[in-house]
N, C-alpha and C positions, 0 to 999 in steps of 0.2 A: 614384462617385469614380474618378478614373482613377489607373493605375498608374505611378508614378513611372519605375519601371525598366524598363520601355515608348515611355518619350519620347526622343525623338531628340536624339542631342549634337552639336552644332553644330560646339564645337572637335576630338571627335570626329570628325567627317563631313570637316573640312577637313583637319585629319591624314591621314586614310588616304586622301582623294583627292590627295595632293602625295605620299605614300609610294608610290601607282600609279601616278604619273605618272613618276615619278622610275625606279623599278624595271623599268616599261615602255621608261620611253628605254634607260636601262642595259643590256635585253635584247633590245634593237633595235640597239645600236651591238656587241655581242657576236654576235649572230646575221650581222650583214654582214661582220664580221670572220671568223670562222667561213667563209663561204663566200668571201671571198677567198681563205682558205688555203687550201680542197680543189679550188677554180678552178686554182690555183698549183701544187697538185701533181699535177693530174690534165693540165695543158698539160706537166710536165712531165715525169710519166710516158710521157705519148704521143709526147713527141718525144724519146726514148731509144729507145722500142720501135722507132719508124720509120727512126730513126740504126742501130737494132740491124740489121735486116732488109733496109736498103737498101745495107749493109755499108758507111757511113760509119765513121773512124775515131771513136772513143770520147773522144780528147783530143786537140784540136789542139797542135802543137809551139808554143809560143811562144818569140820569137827574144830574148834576153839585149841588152841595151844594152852595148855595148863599155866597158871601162872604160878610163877614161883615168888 
């Protein structure tokens, strides 16, 4: 006789294959978000250091609109 709690659950088996699927996307769409951000700060990084060094100023003046 075989053992009941041995046999495979169907609605079980579909459950946690859409719970991976699902968890999988979500840590796919986090993971490229992620390396956008350190993409983002590390262009931005670099282009301080280089502004620093090549002794560009720090903050361009920007010019006021005259009021009328």
């Amino acid at each position: 006789m075989k053992n009941p709690w041995t046999k495979k659950n169907p609605l079980m088996s579909m459950w946690l294959s859409a719970a991976n699927r699902t968890m999988g996307s979500a840590r796919g769409q986090a993971t490229r978000a992620a390396k956008r951000e350190i993409g983002a700060a590390q262009a931005d990084a670099t282009r301080q250091i280089v502004d620093f060094w090549s002794g560009k100023p720090a903050r361009t003046a920007t010019k006021r609109k005259p009021r009328r």
